[in-house]
DOSE-143834 format. One record per residue (C-alpha): x, y, z; residue in three letters; chain. Coordinates in steps of 0.5 Angstrom, whole numbers, plus 2048, in hexadecimal, padded with zeros to 3 digits. Layout:
! residues N
+-----+-----+-----+-----+----+
!   u !   v !   w !  aa ! ch !
+-----+-----+-----+-----+----+
!   X !   Y !   Z ! ala !  A !
...
+-----+-----+-----+-----+----+
END
This chain:
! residues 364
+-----+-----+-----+-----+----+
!   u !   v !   w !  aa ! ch !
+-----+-----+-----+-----+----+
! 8F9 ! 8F0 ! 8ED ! unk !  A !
! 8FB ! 8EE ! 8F5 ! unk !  A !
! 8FC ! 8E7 ! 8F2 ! unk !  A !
! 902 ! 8E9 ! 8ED ! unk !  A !
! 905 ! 8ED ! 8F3 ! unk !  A !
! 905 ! 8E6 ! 8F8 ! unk !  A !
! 907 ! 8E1 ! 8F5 ! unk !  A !
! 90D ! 8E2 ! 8EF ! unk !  A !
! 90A ! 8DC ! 8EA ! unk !  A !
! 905 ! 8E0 ! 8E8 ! unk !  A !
! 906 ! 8E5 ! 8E3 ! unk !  A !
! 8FE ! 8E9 ! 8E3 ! unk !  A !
! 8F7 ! 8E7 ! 8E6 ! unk !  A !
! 8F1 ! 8EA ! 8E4 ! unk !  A !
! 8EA ! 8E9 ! 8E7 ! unk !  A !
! 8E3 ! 8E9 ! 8E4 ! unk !  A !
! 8DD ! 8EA ! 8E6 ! unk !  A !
! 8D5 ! 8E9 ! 8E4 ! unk !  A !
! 8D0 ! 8ED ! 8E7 ! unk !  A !
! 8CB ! 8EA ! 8E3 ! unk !  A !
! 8C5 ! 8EC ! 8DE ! unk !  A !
! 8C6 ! 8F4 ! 8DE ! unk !  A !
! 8C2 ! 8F9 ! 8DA ! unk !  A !
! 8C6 ! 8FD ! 8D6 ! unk !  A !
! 8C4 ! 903 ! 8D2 ! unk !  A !
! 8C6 ! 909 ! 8CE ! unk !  A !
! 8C1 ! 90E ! 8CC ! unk !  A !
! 8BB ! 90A ! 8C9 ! unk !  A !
! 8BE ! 903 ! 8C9 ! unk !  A !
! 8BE ! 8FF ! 8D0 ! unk !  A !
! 8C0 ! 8F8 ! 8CF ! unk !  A !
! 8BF ! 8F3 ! 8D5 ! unk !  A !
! 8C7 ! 8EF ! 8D4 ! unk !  A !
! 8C9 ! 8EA ! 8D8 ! unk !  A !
! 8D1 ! 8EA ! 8D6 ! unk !  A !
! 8D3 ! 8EF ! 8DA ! unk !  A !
! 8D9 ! 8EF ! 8DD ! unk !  A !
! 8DE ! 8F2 ! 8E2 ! unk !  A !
! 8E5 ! 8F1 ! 8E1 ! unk !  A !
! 8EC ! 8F4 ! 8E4 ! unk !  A !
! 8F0 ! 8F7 ! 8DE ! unk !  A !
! 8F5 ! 8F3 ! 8DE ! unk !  A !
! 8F0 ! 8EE ! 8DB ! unk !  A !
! 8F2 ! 8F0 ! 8D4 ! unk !  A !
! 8FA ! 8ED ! 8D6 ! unk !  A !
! 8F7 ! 8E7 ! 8D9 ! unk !  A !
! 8F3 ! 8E6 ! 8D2 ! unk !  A !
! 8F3 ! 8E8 ! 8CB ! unk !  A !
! 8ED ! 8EC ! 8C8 ! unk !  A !
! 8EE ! 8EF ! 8C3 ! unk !  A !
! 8ED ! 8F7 ! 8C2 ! unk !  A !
! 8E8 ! 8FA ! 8BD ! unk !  A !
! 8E9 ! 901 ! 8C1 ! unk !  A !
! 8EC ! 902 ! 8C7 ! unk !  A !
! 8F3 ! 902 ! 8CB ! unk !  A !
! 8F3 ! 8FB ! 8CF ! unk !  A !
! 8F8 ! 8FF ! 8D4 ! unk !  A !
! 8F3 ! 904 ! 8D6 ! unk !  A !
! 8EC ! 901 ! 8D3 ! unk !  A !
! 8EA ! 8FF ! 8DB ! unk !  A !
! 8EF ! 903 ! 8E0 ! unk !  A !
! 8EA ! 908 ! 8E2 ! unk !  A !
! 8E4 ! 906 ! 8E5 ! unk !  A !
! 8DE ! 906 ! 8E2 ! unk !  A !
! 8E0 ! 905 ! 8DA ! unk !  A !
! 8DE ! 8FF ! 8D6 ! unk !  A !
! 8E0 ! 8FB ! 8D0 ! unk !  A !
! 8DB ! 8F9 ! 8CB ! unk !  A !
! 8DA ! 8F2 ! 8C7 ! unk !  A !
! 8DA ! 8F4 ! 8BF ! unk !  A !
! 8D3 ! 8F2 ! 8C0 ! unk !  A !
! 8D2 ! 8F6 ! 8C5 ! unk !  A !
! 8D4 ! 8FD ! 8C2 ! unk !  A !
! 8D1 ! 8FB ! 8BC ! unk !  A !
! 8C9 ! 8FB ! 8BF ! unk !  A !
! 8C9 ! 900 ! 8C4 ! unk !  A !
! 8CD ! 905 ! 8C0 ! unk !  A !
! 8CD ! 902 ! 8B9 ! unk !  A !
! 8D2 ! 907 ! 8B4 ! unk !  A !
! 8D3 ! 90C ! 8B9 ! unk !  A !
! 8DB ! 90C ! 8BE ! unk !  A !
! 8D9 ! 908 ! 8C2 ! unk !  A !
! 8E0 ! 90B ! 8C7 ! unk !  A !
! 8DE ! 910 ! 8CC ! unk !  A !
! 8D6 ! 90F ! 8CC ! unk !  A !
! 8D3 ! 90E ! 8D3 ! unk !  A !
! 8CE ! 908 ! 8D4 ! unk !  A !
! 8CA ! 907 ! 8D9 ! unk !  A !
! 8CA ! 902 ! 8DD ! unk !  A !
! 8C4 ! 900 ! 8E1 ! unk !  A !
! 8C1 ! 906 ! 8E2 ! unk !  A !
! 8C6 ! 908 ! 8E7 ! unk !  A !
! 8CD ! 909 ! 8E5 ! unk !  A !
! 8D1 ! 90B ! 8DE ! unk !  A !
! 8D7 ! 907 ! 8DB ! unk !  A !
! 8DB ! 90B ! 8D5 ! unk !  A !
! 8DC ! 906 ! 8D0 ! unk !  A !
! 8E5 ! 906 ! 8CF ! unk !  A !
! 8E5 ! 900 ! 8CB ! unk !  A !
! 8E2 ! 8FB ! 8C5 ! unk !  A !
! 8E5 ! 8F5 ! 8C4 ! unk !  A !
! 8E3 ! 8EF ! 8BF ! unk !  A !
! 8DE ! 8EA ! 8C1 ! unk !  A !
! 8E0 ! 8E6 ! 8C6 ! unk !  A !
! 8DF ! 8DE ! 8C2 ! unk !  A !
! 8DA ! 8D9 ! 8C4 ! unk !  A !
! 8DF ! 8D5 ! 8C6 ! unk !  A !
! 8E2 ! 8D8 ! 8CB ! unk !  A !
! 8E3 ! 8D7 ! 8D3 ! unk !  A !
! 8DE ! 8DD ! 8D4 ! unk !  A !
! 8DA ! 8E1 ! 8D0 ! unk !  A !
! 8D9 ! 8EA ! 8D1 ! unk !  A !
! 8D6 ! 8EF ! 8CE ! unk !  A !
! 8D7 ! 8F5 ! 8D3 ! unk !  A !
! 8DE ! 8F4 ! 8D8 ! unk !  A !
! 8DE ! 8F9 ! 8DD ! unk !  A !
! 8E4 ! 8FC ! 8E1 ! unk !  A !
! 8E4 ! 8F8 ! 8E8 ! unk !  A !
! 8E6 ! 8FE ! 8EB ! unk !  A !
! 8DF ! 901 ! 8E9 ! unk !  A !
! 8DC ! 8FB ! 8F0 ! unk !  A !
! 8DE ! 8FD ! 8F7 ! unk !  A !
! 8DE ! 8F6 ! 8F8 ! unk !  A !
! 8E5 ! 8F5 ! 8F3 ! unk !  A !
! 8E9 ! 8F9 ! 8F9 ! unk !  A !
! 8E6 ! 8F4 ! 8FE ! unk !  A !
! 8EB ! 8F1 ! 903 ! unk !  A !
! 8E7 ! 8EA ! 904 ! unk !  A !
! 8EA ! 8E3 ! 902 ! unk !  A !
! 8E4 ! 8DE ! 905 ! unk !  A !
! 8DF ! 8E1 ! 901 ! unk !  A !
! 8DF ! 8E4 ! 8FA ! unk !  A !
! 8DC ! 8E2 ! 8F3 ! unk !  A !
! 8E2 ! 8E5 ! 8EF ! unk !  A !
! 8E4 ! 8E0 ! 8EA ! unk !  A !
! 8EC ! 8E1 ! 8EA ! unk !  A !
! 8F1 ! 8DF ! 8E3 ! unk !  A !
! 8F8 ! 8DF ! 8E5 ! unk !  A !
! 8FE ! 8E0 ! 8DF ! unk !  A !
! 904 ! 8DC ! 8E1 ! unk !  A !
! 90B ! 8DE ! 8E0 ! unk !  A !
! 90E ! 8DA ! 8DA ! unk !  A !
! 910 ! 8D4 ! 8DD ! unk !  A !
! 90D ! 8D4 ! 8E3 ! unk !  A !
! 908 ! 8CE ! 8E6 ! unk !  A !
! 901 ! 8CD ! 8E8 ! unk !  A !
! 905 ! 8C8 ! 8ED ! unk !  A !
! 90A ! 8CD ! 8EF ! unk !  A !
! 904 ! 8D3 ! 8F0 ! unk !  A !
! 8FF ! 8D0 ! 8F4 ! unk !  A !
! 904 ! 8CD ! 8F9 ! unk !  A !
! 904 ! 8D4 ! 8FB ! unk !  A !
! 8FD ! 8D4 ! 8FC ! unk !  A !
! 8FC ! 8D2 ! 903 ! unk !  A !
! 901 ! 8D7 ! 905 ! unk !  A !
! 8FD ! 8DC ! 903 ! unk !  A !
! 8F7 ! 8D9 ! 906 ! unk !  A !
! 8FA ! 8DA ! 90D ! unk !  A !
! 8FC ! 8E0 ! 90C ! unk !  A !
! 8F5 ! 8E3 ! 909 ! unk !  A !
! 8F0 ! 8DF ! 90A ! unk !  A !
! 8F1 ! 8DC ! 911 ! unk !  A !
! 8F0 ! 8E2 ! 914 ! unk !  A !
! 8EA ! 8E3 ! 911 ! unk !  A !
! 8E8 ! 8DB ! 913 ! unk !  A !
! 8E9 ! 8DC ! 91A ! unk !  A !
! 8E6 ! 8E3 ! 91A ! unk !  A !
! 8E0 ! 8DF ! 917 ! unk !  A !
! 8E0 ! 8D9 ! 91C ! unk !  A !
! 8E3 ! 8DC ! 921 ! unk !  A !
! 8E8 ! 8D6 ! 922 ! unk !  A !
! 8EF ! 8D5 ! 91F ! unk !  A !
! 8F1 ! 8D4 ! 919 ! unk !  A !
! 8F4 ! 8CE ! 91A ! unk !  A !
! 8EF ! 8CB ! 91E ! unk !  A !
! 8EB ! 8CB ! 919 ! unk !  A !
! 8F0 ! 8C7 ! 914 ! unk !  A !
! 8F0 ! 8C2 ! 91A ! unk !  A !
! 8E8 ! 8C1 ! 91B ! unk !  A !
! 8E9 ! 8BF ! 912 ! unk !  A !
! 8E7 ! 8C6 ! 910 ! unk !  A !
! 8EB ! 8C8 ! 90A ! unk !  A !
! 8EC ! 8CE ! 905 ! unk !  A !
! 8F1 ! 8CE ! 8FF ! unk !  A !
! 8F2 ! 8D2 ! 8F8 ! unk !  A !
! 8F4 ! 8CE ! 8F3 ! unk !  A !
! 8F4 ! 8CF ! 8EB ! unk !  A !
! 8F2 ! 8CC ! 8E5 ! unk !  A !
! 8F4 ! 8CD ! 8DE ! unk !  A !
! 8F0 ! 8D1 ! 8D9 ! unk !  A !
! 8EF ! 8CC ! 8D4 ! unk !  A !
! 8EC ! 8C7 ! 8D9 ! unk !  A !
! 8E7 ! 8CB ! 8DC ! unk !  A !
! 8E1 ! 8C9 ! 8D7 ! unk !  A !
! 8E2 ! 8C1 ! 8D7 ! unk !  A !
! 8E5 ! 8C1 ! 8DF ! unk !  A !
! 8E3 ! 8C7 ! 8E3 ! unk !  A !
! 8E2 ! 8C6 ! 8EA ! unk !  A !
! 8E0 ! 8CC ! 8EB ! unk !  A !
! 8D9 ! 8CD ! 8EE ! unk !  A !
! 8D6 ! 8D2 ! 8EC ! unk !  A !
! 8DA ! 8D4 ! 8E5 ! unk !  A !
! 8D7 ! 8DA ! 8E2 ! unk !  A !
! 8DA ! 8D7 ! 8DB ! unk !  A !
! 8D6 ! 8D2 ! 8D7 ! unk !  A !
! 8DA ! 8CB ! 8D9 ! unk !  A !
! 8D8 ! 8C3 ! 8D7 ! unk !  A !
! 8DA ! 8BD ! 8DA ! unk !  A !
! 8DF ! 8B8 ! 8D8 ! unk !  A !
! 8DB ! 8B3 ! 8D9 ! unk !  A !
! 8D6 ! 8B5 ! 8D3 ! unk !  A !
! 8DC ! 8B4 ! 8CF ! unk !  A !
! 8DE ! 8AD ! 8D1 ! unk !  A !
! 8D6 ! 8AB ! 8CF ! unk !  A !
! 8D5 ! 8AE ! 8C9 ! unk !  A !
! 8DC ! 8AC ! 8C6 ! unk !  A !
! 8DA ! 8A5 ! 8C8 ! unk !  A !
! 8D3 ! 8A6 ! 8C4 ! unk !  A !
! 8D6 ! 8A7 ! 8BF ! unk !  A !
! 8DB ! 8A1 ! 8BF ! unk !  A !
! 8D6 ! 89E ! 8C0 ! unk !  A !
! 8D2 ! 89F ! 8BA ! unk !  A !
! 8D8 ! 89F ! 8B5 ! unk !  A !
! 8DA ! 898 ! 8B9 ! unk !  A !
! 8D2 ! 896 ! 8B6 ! unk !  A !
! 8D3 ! 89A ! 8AF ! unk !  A !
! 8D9 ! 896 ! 8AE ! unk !  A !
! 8D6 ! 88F ! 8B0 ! unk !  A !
! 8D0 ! 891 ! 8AC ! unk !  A !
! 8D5 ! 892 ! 8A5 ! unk !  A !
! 8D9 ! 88B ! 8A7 ! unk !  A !
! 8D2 ! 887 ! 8A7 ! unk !  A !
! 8D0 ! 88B ! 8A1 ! unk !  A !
! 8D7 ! 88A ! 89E ! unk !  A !
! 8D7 ! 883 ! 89F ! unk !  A !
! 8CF ! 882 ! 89D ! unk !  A !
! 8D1 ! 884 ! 896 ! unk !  A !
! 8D8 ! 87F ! 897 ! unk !  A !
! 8D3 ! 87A ! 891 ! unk !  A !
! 8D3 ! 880 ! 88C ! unk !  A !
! 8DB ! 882 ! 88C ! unk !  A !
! 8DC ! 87A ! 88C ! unk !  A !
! 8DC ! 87A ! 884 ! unk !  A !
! 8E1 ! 881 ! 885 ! unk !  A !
! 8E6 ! 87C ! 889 ! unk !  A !
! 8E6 ! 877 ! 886 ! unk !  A !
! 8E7 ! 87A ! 880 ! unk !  A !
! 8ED ! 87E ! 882 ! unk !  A !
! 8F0 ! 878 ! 885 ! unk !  A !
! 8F0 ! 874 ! 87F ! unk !  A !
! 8F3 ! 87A ! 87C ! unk !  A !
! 8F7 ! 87A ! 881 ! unk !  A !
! 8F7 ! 87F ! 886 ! unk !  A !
! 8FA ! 87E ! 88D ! unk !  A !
! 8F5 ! 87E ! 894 ! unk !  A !
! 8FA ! 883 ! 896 ! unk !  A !
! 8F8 ! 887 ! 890 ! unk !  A !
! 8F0 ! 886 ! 891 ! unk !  A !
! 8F1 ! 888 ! 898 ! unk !  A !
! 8F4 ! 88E ! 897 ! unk !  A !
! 8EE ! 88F ! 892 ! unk !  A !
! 8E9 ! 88E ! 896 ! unk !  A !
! 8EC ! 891 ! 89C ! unk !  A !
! 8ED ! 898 ! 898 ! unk !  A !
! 8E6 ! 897 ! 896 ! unk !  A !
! 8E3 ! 898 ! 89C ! unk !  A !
! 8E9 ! 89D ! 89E ! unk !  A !
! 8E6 ! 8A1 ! 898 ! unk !  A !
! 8DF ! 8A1 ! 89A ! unk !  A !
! 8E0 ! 8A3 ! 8A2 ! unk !  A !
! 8E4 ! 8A9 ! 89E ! unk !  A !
! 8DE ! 8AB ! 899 ! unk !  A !
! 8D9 ! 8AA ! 8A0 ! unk !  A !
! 8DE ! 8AF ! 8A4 ! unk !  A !
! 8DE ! 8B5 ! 89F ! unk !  A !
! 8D6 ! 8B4 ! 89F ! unk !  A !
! 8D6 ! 8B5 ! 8A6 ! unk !  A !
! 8DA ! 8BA ! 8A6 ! unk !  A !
! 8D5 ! 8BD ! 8A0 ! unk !  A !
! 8CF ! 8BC ! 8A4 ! unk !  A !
! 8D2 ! 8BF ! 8AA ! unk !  A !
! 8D4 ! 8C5 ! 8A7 ! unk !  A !
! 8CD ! 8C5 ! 8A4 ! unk !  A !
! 8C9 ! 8C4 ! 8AA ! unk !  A !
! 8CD ! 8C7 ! 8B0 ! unk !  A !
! 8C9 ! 8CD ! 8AF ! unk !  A !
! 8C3 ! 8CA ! 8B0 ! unk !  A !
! 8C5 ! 8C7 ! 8B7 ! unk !  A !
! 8C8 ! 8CC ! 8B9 ! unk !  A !
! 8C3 ! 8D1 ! 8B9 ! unk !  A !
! 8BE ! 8CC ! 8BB ! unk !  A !
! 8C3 ! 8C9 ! 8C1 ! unk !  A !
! 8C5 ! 8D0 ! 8C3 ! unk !  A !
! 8CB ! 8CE ! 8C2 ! unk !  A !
! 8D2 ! 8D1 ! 8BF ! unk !  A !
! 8D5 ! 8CB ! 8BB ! unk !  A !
! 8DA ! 8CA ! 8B5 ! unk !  A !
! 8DF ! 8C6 ! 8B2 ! unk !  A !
! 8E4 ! 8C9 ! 8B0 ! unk !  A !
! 8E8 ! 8C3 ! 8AE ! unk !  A !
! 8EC ! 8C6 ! 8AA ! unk !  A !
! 8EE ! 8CB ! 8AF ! unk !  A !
! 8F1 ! 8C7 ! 8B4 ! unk !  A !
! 8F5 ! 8C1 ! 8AF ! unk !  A !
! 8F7 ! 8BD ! 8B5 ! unk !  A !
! 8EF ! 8BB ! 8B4 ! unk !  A !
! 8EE ! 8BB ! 8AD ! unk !  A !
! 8F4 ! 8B5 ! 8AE ! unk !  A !
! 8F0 ! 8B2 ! 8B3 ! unk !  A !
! 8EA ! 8B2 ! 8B0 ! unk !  A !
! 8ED ! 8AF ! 8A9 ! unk !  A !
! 8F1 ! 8AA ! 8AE ! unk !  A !
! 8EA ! 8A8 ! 8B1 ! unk !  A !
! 8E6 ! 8A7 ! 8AB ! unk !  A !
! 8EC ! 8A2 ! 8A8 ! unk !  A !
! 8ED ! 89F ! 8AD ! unk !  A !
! 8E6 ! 89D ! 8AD ! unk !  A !
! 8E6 ! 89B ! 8A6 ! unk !  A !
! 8EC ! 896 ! 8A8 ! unk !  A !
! 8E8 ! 893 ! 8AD ! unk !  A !
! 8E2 ! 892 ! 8A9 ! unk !  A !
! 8E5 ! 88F ! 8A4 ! unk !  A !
! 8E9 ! 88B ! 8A6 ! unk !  A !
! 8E5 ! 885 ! 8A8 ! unk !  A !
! 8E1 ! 886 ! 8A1 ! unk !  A !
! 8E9 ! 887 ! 89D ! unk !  A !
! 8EB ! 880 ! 8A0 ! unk !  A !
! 8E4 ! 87D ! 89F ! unk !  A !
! 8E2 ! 87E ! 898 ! unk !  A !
! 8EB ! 87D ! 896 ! unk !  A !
! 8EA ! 876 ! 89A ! unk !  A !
! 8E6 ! 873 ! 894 ! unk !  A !
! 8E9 ! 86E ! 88F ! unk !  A !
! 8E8 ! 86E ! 888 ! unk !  A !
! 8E7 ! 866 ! 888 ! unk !  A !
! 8E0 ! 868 ! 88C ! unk !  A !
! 8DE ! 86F ! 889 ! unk !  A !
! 8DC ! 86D ! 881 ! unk !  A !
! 8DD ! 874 ! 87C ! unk !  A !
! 8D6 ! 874 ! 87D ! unk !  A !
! 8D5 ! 874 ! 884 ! unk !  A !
! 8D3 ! 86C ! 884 ! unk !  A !
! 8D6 ! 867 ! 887 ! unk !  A !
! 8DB ! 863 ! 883 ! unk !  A !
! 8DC ! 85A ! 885 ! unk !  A !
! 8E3 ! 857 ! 883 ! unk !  A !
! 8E3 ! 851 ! 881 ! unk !  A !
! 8EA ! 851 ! 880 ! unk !  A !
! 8E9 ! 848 ! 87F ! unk !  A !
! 8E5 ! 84A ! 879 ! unk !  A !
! 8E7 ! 84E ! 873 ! unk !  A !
! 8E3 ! 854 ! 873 ! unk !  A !
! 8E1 ! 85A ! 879 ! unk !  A !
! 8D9 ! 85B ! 878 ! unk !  A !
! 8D8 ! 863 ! 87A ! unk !  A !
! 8D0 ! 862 ! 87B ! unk !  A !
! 8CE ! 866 ! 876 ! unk !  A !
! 8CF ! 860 ! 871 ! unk !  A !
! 8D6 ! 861 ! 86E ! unk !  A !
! 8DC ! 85D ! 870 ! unk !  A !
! 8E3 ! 85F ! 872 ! unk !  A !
! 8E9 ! 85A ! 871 ! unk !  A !
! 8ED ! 858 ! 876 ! unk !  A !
! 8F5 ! 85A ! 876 ! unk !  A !
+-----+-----+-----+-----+----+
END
């Protein structure tokens, strides 16, 4: 590739193209498939697919050869080789089949079926800078910057693209960059492009940041009106657990010891509510995703990272939730609540301690 040539930082490059929804055939079975796609060979140095059938070295390097998805093979040649078979492509060209690869996961930043040879399109040996629809991945050297790349870029763009600008216009290059006009390159990391893509027209599936920030302040949200609900639940109950305080005061337990009480208590119950979510979840997923057309999963116990975090939301949520409960249900004193749950008066001039339900205490 002219990039891995021109500038020292990069490693390898790989373009990719989308020729959009095609009609594929073999013998008695066409399909109409819209993930077709050209690439140059390097495209197997820049990412990793991994080989079923096929040599990733030489899979793309002639023209007019294709490598297959799993899925793919599978429906236009079902238990047949599918390596040195010939699909028809469009009804006007043939593409001998080099390769087969796994399918590519859901998740990934594009998806294909079919990845032909770049070399297969005139257009791939096109001198023209200002005006493509290529899609260029670029492999750096170890230790190499996305800072220290692009500050090569605007050498490059006087070197081939101004000429084309000014042929195009017909007025120099650098009046052009004096009346406001501007063409730049620049980078973007793989791992953004989903949530941060500035890209236009990317032909990969991307969101929006912004999507996130919503939805995760949704869900705060909810969890933040879930905990006020368990606190007014908690305290509503507060007459029911007096007689338990008072008893165990009179027994005696510390405040310390029944906030703690209380505090796993509600830890416990967010712990127990988080494993049925997570069980709902696993049972449910399926649905939605058929439903939605989506892709999801959980693999929580895939990424520990995650797992960790949502453990650590679900106690922290119980903290939160229990702690007005804990201090409120610990701050009752045995002298108010009687072992029945009524109230007890103290006539401490008299002899004895009527406890409302006829009997009588001695005052010490």
């Amino acid at each position: 590739m002219r990039a891995a040539h021109i500038i020292p930082d990069v490693e390898n490059a790989a373009r990719l193209w989308n020729d959009g929804r095609v009609l594929i055939s073999y013998e008695d079975r066409r399909f109409y498939e819209g993930d077709f796609l050209f690439a140059d060979s390097t495209v197997f140095d820049v990412f990793t697919f991994p080989f079923v059938q096929g040599n990733p070295k030489t899979a793309l390097t002639k023209p007019f050869t294709v490598v297959l998805s799993a899925t793919a093979a599978q429906r236009y040649f079902g238990a047949e080789n599918p390596i040195g078979k010939t699909l028809r492509y469009d009804n006007r060209e043939d593409y001998e089949v080099t390769g087969v690869v796994q399918d590519v996961p859901a998740t990934s930043h594009f998806r294909f079926d079919f990845l032909a040879s770049m070399t297969s399109r005139e257009r791939s040996q096109s001198p023209v800078w200002i005006s493509n629809s290529f899609y260029t991945y670029l492999l750096l050297v170890e230790g190499a910057t996305a800072a220290g790349v692009e500050g090569r870029f605007p050498a490059l763009v006087r070197k081939y693209a101004a000429p084309q600008f000014e042929q195009a216009v017909g007025q120099r290059y650098d009046e052009l960059l004096a009346s406001g006009a501007r063409y730049d390159f620049y980078l973007q990391p793989l791992t953004e492009i989903y949530l941060h893509s500035k890209a236009e027209n990317d032909f990969a599936v991307t969101s929006n940041i912004q999507y996130l920030y919503i939805l995760s302040a949704v869900a705060l949200f909810i969890l933040l009106i879930a905990s006020i609900n368990f606190m007014n639940l908690a305290t509503a109950r507060s007459a029911n657990r007096a007689r338990e305080v008072g008893l165990r005061k009179v027994l005696g337990s510390a405040r310390g010891q029944l906030v703690r009480q209380f505090l796993g208590e509600s830890v416990l119950m967010a712990m127990i509510a988080l494993v049925i979510a997570l069980v709902l979840i696993e049972v449910l997923l399926p649905a939605f995703n058929g439903l939605s057309g989506k892709a999801l999963s959980v693999g929580l116990f895939e990424n520990m990272g995650m797992l960790a975090t949502v453990v650590g939301l679900a106690m922290g949520v119980g903290l939160l939730a229990g702690v007005y409960p804990a201090f409120v249900l610990s701050a009752f004193k045995p002298l108010v609540v009687s072992p029945k749950g009524t109230l007890a008066i103290h006539f401490c001039s008299g002899i004895n301690l009527w406890d409302g339900t006829g009997g009588t205490l001695q005052c010490n």
